[in-house]
The first five atom37 places (N, CA, C, CB, O) and aatype in JSON, in Angstrom:
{
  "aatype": [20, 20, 20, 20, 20, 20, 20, 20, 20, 20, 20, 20, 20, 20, 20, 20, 20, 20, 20, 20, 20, 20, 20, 20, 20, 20, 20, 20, 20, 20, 20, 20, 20, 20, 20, 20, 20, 20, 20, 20, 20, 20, 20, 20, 20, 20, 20, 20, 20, 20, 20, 20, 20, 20, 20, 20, 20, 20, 20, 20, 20, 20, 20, 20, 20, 20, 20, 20, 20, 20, 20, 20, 20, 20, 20, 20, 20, 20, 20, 20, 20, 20, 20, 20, 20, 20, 20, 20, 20, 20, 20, 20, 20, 20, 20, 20, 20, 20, 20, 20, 20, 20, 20, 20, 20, 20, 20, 20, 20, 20, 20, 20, 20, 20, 20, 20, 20, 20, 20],
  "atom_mask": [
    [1, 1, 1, 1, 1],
    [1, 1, 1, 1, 1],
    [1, 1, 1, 1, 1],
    [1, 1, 1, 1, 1],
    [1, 1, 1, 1, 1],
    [1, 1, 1, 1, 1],
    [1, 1, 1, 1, 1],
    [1, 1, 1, 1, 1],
    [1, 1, 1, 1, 1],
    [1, 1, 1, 1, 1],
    [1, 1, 1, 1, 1],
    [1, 1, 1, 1, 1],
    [1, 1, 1, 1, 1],
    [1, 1, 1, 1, 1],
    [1, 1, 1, 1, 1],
    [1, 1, 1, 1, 1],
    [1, 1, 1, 1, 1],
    [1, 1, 1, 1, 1],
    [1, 1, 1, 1, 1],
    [1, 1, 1, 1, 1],
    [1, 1, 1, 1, 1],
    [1, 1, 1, 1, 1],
    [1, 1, 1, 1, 1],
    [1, 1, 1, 1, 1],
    [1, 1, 1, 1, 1],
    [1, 1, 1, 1, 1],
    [1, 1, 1, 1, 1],
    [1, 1, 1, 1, 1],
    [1, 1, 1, 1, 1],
    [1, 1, 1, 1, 1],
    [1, 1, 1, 1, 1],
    [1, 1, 1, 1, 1],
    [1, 1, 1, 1, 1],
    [1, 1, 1, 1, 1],
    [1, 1, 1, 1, 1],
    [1, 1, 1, 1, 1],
    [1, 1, 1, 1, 1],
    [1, 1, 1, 1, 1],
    [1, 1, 1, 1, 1],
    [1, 1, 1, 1, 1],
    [1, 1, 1, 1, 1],
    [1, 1, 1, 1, 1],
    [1, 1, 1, 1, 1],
    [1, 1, 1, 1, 1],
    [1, 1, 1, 1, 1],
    [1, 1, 1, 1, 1],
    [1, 1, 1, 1, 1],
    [1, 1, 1, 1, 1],
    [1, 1, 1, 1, 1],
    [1, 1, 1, 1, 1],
    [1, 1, 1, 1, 1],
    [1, 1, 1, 1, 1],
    [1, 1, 1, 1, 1],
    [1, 1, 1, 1, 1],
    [1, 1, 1, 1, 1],
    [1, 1, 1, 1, 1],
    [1, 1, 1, 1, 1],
    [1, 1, 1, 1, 1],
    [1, 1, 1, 1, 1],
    [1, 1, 1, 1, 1],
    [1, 1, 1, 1, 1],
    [1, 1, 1, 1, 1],
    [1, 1, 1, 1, 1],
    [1, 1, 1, 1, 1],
    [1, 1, 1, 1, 1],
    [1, 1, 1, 1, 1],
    [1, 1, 1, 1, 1],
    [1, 1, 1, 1, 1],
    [1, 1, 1, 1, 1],
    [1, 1, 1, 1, 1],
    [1, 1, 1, 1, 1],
    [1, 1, 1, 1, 1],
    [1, 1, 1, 1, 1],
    [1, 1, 1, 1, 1],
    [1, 1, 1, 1, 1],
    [1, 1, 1, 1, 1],
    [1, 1, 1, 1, 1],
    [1, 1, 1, 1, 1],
    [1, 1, 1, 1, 1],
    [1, 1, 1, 1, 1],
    [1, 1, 1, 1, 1],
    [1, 1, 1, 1, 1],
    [1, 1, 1, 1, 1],
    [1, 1, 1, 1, 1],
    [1, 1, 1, 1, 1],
    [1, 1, 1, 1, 1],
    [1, 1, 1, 1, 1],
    [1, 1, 1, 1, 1],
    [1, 1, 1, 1, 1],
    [1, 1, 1, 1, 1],
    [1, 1, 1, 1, 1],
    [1, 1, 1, 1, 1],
    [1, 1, 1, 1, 1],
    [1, 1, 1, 1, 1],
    [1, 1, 1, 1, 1],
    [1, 1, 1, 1, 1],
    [1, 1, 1, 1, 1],
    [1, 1, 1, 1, 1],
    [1, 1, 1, 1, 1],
    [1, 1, 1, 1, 1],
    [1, 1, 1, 1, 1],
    [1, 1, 1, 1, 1],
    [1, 1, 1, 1, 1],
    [1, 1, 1, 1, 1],
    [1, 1, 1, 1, 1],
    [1, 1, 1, 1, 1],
    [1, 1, 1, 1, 1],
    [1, 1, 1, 1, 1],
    [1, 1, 1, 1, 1],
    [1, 1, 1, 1, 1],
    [1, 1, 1, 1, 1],
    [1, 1, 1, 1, 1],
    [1, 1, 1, 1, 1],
    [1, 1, 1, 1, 1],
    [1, 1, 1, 1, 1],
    [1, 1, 1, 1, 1],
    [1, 1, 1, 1, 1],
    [1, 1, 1, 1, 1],
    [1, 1, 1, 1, 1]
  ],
  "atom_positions": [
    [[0.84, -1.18, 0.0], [0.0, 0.0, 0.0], [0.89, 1.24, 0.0], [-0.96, 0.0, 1.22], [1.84, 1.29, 0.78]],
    [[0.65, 2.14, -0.73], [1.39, 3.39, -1.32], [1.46, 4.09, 0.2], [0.42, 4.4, -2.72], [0.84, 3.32, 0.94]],
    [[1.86, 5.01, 0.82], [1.86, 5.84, 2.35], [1.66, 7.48, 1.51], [3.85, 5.61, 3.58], [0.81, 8.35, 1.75]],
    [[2.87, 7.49, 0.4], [2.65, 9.11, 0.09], [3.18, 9.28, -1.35], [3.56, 10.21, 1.21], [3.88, 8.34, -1.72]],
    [[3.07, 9.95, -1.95], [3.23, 10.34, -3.48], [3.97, 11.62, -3.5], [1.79, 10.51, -4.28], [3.35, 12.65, -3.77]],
    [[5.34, 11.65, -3.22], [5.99, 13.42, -3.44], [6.18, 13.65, -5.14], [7.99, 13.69, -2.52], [6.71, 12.74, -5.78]],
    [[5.85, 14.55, -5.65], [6.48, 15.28, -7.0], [7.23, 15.93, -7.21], [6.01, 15.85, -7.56], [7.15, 17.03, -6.67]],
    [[7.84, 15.79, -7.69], [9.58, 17.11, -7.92], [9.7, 17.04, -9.48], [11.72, 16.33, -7.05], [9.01, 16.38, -10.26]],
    [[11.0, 18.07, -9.81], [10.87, 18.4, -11.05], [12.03, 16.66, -11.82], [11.59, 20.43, -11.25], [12.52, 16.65, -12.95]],
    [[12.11, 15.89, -11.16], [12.85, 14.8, -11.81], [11.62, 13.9, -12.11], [14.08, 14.06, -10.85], [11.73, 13.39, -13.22]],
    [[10.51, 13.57, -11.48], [9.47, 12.22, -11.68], [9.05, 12.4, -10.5], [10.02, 10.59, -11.99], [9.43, 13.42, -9.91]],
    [[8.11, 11.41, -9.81], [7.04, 11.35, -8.77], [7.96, 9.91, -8.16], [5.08, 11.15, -9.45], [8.63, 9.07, -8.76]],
    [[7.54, 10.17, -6.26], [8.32, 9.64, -5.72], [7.64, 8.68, -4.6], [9.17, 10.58, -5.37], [7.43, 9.25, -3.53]],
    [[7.35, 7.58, -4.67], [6.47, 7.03, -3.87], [6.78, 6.45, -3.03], [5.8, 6.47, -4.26], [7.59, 5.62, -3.43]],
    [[6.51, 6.32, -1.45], [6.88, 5.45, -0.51], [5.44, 4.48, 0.49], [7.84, 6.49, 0.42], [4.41, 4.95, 0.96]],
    [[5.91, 3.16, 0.51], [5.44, 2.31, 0.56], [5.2, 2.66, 2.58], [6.31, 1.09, -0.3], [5.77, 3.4, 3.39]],
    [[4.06, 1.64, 2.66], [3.71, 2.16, 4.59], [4.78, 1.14, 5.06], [1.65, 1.71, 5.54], [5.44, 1.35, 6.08]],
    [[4.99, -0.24, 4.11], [5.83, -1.17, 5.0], [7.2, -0.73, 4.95], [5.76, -2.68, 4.57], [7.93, -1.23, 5.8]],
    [[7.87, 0.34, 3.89], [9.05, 0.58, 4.31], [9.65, 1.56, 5.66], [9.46, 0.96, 3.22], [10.48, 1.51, 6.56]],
    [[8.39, 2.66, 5.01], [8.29, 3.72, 6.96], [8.18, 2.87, 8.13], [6.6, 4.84, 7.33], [8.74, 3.27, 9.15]],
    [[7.44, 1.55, 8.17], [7.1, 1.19, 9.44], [8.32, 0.14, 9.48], [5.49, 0.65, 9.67], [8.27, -0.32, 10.62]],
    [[9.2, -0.36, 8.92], [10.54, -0.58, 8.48], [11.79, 0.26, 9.43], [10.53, -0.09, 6.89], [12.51, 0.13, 10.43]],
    [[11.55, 0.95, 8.6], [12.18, 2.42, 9.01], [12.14, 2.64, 10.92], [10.98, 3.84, 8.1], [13.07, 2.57, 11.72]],
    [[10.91, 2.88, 11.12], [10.51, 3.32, 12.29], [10.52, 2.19, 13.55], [9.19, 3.88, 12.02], [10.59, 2.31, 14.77]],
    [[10.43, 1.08, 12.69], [10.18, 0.27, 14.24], [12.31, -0.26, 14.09], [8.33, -1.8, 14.12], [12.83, -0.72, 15.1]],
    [[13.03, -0.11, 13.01], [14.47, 0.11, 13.73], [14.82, 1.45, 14.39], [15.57, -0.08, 12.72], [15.65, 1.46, 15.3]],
    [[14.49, 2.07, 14.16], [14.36, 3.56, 15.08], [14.11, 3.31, 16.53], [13.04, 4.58, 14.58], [15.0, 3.28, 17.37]],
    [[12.82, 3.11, 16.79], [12.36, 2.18, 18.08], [13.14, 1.11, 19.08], [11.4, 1.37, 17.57], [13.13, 1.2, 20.3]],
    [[13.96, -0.14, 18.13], [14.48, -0.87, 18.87], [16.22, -0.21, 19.42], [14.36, -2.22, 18.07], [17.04, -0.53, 20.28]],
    [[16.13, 0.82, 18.38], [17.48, 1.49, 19.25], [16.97, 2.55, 20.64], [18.52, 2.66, 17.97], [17.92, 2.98, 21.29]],
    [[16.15, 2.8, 20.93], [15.25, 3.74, 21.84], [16.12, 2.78, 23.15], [13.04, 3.63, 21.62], [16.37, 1.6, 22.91]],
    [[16.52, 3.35, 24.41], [16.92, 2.99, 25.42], [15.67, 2.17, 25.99], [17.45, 4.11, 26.14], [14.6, 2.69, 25.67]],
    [[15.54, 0.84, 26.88], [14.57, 0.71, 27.49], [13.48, -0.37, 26.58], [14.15, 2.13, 27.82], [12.64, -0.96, 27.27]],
    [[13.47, -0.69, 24.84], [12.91, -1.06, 24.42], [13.41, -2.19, 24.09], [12.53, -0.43, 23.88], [14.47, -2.36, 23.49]],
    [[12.6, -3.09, 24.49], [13.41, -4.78, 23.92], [12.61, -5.45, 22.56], [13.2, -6.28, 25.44], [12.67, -6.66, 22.36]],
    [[12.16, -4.92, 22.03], [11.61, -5.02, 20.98], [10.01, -4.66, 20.59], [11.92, -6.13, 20.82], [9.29, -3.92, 21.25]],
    [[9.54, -5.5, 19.09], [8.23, -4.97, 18.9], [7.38, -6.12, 19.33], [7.94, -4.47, 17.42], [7.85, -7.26, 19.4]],
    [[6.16, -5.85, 19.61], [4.97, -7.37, 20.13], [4.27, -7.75, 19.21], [3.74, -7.18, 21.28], [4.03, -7.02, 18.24]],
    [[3.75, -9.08, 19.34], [2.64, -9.5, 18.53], [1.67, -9.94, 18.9], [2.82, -10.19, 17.83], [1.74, -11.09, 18.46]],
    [[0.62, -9.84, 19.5], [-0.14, -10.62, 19.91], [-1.43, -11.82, 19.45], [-0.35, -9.92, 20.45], [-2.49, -11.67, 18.84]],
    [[-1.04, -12.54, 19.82], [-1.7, -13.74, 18.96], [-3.05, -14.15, 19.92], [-0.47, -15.24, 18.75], [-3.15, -14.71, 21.01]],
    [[-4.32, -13.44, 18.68], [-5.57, -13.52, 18.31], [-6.45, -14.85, 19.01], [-5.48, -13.56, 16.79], [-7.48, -14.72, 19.67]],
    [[-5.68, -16.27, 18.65], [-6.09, -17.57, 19.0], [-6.09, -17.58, 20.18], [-5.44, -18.57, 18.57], [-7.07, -18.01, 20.78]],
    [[-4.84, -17.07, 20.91], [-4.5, -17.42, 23.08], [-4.29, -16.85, 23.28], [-3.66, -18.16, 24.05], [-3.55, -17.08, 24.24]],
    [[-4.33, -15.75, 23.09], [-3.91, -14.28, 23.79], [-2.69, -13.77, 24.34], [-4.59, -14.08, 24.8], [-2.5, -13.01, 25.29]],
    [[-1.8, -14.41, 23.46], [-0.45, -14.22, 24.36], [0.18, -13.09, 23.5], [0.68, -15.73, 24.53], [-0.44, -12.56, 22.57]],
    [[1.28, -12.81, 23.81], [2.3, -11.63, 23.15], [3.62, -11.64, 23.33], [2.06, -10.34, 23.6], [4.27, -11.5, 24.36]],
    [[4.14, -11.93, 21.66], [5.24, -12.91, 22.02], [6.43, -11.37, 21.14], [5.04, -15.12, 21.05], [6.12, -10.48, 20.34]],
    [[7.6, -11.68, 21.72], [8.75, -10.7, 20.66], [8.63, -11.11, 19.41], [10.42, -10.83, 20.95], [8.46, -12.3, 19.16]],
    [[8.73, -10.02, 18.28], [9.31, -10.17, 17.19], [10.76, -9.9, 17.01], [8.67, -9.54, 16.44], [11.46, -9.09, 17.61]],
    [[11.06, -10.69, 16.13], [12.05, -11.01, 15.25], [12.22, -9.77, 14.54], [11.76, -12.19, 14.38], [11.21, -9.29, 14.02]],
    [[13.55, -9.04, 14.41], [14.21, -8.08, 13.62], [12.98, -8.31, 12.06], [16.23, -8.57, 13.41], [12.09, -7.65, 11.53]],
    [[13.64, -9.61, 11.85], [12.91, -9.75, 10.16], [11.25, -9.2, 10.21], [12.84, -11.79, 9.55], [10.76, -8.5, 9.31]],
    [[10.6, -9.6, 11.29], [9.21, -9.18, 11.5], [8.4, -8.5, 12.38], [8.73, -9.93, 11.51], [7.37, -8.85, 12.95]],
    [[9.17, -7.28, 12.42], [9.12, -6.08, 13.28], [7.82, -5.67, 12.68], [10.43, -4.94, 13.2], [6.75, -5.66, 13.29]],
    [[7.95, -5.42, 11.72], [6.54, -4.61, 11.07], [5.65, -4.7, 11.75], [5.93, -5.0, 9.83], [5.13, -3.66, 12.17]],
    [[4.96, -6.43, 12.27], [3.74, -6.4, 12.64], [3.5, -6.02, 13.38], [3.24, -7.06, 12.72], [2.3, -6.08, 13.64]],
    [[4.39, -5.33, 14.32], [4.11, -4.45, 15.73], [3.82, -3.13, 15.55], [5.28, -4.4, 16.69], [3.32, -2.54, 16.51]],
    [[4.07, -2.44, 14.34], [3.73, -1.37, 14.01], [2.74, -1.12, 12.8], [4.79, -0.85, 13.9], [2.92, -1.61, 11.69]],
    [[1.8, -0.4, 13.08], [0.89, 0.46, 12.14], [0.75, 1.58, 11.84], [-0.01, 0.44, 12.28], [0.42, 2.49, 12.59]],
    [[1.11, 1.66, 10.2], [1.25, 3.22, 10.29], [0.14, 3.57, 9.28], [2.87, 3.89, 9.84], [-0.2, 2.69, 8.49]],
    [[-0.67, 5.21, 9.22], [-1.86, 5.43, 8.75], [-1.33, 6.99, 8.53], [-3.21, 5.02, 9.76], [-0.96, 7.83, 9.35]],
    [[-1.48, 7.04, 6.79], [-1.46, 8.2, 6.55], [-3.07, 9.1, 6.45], [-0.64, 8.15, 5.38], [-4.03, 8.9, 5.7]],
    [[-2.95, 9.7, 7.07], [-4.85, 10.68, 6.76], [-4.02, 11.9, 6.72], [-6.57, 10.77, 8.44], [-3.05, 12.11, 7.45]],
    [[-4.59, 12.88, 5.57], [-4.89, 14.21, 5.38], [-2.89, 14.46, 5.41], [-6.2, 15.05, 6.87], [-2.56, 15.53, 5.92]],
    [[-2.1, 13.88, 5.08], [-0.7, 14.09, 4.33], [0.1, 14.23, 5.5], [-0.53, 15.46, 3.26], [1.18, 14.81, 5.46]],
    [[-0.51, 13.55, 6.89], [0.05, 13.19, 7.81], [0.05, 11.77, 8.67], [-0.2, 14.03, 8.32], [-0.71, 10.8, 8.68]],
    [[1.11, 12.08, 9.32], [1.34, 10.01, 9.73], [1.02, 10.38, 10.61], [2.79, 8.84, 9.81], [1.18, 11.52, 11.05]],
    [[0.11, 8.82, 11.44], [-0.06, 8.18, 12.81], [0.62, 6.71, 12.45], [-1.82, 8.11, 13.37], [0.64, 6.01, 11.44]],
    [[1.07, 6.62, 13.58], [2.15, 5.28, 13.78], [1.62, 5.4, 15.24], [4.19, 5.43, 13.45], [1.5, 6.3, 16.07]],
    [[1.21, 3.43, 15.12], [1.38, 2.49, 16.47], [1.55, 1.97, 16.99], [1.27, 2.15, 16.92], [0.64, 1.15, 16.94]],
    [[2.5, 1.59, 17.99], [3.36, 0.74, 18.39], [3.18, -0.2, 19.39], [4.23, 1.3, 18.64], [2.82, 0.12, 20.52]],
    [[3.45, -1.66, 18.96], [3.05, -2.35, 20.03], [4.61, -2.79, 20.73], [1.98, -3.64, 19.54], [5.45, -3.29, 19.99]],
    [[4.84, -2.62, 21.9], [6.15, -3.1, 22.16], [6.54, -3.68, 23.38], [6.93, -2.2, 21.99], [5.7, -3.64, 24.27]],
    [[7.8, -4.3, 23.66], [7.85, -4.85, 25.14], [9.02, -3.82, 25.69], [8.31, -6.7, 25.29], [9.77, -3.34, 24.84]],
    [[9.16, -3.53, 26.83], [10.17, -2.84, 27.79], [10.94, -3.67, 28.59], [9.54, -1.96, 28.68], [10.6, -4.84, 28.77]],
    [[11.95, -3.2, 29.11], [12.66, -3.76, 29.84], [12.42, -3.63, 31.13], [13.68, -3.52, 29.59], [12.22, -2.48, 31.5]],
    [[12.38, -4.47, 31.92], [12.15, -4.57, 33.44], [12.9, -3.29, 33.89], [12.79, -6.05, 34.18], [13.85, -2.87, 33.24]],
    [[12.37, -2.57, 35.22], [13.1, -1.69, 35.71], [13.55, -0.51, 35.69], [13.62, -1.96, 35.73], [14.2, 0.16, 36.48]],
    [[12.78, -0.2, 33.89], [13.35, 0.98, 33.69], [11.62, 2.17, 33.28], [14.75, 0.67, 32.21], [10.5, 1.79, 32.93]],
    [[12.04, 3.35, 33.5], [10.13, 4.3, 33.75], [9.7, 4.25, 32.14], [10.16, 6.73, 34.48], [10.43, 4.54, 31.19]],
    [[8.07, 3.72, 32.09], [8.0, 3.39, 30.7], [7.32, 4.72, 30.47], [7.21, 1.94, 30.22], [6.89, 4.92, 29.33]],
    [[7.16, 5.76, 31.47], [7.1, 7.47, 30.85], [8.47, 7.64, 30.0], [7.11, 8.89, 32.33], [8.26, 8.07, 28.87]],
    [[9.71, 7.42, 30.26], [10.78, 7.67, 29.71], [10.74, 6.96, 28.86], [11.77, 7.65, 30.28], [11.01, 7.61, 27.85]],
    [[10.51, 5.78, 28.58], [10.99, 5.4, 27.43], [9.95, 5.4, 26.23], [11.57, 4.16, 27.67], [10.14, 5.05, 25.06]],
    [[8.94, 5.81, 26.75], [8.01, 6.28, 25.96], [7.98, 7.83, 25.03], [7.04, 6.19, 26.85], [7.61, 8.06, 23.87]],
    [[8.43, 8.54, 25.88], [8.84, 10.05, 25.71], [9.96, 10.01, 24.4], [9.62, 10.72, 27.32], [9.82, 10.53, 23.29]],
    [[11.33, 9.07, 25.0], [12.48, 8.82, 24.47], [12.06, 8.23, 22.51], [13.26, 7.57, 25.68], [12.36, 8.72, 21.43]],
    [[11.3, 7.06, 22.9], [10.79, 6.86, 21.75], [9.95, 7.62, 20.64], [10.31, 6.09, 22.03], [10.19, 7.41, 19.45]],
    [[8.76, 8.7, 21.11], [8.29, 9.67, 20.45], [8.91, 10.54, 19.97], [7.63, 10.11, 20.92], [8.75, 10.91, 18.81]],
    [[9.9, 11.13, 20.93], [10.97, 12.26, 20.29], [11.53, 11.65, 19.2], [12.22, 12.75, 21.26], [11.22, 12.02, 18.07]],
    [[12.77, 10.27, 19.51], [13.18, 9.36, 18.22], [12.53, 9.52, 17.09], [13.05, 8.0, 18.4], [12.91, 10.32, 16.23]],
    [[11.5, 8.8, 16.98], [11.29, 8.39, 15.95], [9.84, 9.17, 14.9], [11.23, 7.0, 16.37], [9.14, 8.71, 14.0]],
    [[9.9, 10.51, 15.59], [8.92, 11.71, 15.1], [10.42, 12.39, 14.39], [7.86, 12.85, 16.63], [10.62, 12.75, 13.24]],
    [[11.1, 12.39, 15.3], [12.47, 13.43, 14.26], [12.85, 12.7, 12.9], [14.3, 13.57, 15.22], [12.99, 13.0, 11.71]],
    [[12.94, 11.52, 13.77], [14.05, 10.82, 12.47], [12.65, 10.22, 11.02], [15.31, 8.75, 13.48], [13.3, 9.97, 10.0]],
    [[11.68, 10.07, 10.86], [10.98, 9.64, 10.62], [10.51, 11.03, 9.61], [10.4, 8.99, 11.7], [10.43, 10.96, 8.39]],
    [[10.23, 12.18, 10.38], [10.05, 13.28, 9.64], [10.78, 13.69, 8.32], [10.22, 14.13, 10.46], [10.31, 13.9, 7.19]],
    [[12.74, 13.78, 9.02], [13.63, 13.5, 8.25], [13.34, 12.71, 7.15], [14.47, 13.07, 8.85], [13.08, 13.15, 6.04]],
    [[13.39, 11.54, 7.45], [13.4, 10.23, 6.34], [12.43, 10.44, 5.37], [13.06, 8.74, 6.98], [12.7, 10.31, 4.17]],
    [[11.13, 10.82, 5.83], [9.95, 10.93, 4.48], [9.53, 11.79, 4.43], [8.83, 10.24, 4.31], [8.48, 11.74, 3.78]],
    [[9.96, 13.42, 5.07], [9.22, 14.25, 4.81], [7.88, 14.85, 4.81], [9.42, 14.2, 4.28], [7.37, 15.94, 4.52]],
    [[7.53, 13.74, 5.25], [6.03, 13.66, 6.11], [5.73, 13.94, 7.43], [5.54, 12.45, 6.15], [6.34, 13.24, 8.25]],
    [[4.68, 15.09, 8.03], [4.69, 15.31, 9.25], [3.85, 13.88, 9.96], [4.05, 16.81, 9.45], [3.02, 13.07, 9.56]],
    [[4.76, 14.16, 11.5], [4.12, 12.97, 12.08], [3.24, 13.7, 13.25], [5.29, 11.76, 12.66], [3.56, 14.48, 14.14]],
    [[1.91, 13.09, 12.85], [0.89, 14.51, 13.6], [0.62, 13.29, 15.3], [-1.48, 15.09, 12.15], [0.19, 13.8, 16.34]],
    [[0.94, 11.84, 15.23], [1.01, 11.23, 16.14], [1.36, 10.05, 16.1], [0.22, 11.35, 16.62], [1.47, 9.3, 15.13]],
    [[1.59, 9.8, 17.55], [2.94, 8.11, 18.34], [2.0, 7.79, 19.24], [4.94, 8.45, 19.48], [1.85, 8.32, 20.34]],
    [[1.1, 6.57, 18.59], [0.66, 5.75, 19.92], [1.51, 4.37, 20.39], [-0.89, 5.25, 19.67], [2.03, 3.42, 19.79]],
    [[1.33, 4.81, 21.9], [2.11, 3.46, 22.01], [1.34, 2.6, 23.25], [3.89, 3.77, 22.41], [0.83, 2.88, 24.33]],
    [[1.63, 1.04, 22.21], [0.87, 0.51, 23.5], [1.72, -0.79, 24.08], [-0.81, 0.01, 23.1], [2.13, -1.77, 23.47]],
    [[1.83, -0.41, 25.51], [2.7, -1.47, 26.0], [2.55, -2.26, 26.34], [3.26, -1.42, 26.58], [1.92, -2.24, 27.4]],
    [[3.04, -3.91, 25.7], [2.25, -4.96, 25.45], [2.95, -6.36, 26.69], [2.38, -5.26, 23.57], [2.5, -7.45, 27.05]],
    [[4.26, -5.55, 27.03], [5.04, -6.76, 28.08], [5.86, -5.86, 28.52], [5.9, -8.23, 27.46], [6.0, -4.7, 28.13]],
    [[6.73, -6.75, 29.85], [7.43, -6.3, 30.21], [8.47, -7.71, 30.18], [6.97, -5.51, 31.28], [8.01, -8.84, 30.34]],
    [[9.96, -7.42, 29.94], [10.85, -8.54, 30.0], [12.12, -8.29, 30.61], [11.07, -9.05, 28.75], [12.63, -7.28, 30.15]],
    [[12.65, -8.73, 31.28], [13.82, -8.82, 32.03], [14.97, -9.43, 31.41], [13.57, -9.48, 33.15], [15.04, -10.61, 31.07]],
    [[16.15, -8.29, 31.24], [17.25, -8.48, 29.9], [18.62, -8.75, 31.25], [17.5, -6.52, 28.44], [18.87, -8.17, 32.31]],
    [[19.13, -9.7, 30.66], [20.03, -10.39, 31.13], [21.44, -9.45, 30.68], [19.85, -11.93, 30.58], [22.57, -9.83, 30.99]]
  ]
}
């Protein structure tokens, strides 16, 4: 699914939602405090880590009116304030994300799906 269509004087420039949410959920797993993205599975209700390769499914991103909402499902690390690393993560990945596509990010939901204890 297309996310945005820029035009310039070389050709028209299109970016895909799975590469931003690509983009954004490695943004995320560098965020202090974040041990990755969640999935939660529909059948038993559990919520298990993703895999680098399948980060995506923890994130949803929705362009309306030529601005992004991105949502994040993720696990934290034991011990550490998930105001901060929540904060830490919005700042992240609204800057760098802006940068990258040029698209304003009008909002960061995040919903915190575990907590895990990193060795």
């Amino acid at each position: 699914m297309k996310v945005s269509s820029i035009d310039t004087h070389m050709g028209n420039i299109s970016i895909d939602q799975e590469v931003v949410a690509q983009y954004a959920g490695s943004v995320a797993t560098e965020c202090f405090g974040v041990v990755g993205m969640a999935s939660m599975s529909v059948r038993d209700g559990l919520v298990r880590l993703l895999r680098k390769d399948s980060m995506t499914r923890g994130i949803q991103v929705i362009l309306k009116n030529n601005k992004l909402t991105m949502n994040f499902h993720i696990i934290v690390a034991y011990g550490v304030s998930i105001l901060a690393v929540s904060d830490n993560l919005i700042s992240n990945v609204k800057y760098k994300v802006e940068e990258f596509t040029g698209i304003e990010v009008e909002k960061i939901n995040i919903f915190v799906e575990g907590v895990r204890v990193i060795d």
